[in-house]
N, C-alpha and C positions, 0 to 999 in steps of 0.2 A: 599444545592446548589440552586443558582439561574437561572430562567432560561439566564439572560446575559452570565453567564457562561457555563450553558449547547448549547448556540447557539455558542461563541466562539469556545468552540471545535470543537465541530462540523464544524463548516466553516473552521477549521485547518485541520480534517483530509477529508473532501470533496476536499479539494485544493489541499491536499496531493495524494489523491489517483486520482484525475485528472493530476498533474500535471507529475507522475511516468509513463513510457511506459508501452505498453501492457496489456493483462488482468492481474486482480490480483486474488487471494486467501486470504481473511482476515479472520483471525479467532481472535475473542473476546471471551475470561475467566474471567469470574467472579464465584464467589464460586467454585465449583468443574466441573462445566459444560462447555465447549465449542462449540463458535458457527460459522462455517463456513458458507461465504459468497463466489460468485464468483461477482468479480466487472471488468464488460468488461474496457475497455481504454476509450471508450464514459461517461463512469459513470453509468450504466446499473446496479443495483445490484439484485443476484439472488441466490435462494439457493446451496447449493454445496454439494456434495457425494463425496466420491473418486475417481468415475468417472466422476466429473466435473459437472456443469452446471446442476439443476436442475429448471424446469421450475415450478414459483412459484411466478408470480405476484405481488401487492402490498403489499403482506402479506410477503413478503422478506423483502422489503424496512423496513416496519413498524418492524418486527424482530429486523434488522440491528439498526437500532436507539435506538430502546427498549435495544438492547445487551449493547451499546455502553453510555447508561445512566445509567444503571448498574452497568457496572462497573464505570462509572467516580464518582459514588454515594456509590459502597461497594466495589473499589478498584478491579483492573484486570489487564489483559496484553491485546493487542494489535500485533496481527505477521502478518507484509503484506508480501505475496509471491508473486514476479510480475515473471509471467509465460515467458519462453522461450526467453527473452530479449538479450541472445546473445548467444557466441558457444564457448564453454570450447576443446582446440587442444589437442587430446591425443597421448603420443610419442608413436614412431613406438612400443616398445619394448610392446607396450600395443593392439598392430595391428591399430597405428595411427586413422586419422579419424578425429571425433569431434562428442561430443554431447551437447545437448542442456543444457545450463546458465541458472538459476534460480537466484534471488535475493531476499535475505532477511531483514526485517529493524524488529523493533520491537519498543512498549514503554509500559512503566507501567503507568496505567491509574488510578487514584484516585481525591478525591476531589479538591487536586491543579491542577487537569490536565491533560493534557499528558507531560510525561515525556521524552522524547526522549531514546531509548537505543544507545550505541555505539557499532560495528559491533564485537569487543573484549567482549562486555558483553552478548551479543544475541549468539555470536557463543558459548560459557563457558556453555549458557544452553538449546541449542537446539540439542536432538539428532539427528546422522547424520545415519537415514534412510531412507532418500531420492533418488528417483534416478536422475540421471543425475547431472550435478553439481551445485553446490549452492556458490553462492558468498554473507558474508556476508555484511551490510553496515547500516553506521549510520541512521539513520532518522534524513530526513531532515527537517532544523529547519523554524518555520516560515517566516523569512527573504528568505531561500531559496525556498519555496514553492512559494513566493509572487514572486518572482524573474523569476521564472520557468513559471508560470501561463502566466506574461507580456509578457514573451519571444511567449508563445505559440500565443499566441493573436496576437500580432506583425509578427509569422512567417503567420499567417493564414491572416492577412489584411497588405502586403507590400504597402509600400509607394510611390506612382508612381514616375517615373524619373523625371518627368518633376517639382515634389511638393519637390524632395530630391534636383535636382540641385538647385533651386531657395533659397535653406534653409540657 
């Protein structure tokens, strides 16, 4: 692998995980190990326990990359969990209510790449011991990453009236 290619990806899933709401949870596998990451919605990334967020400096960051050349070099998966992104209505017969939406995407990572999962093939192997509810969904493809990223840029610099009327 070259590094042109290990920086492509990388700037694929950097985009990706900026451009997805809320905090995440990424966990990268390669050979039999896994490694959990908490990636705030700023792009903050830090280690993770099950109870969330451990504090742990540049030596997260540098994990996280080391994890993720790993696998794109001896082949792995990829599972982003974006944390508490919406609210799952439970019927009354369940004592109504709601609780908190989780989102899932996944890809398999090897020498070509990332491969994107589709929400039918993440949901096929992901066990569902999770609490609260989990919506699966595709990973999004480069085109939408690139799409989502301009949008954010553009919502955060709007365009004065006075430079929109005159266009």
């Amino acid at each position: 692998m070259n590094i042109e290619h290990f920086q492509k990806n990388t700037a694929y899933l950097d985009g990706l995980l900026l451009s997805l709401q809320g905090d995440k949870v990424v966990t990268i596998t390669y050979g039999t190990q896994p490694y959990r990451f908490y990636v705030t919605e700023a792009g903050d990334v830090s280690g993770c326990s099950d109870e969330g967020p451990v504090a742990s400096g540049e030596s997260a960051f540098e994990l996280y990359r080391m994890s993720f050349l790993e696998a794109l070099i001896g082949g792995g998966s990829l599972i982003i969990r974006q944390l508490g992104v919406g609210q799952l209505s439970l019927p009354e017969a369940l004592g109504g209510g709601t609780v908190p939406l989780d989102t899932l995407c996944g890809a398999a990572l090897g020498t070509k790449g990332v491969r994107g999962l589709k929400a039918t093939e993440l949901r096929s192997m992901h066990p569902q011991r999770a609490q609260g509810g989990i919506e699966f969904r595709d990973l999004p493809t480069k085109e939408q990453v690139k799409v989502a990223l301009i949008k954010q840029i553009d919502d955060q610099n709007p365009v004065p009236e006075t430079v929109a009327k005159s266009a």
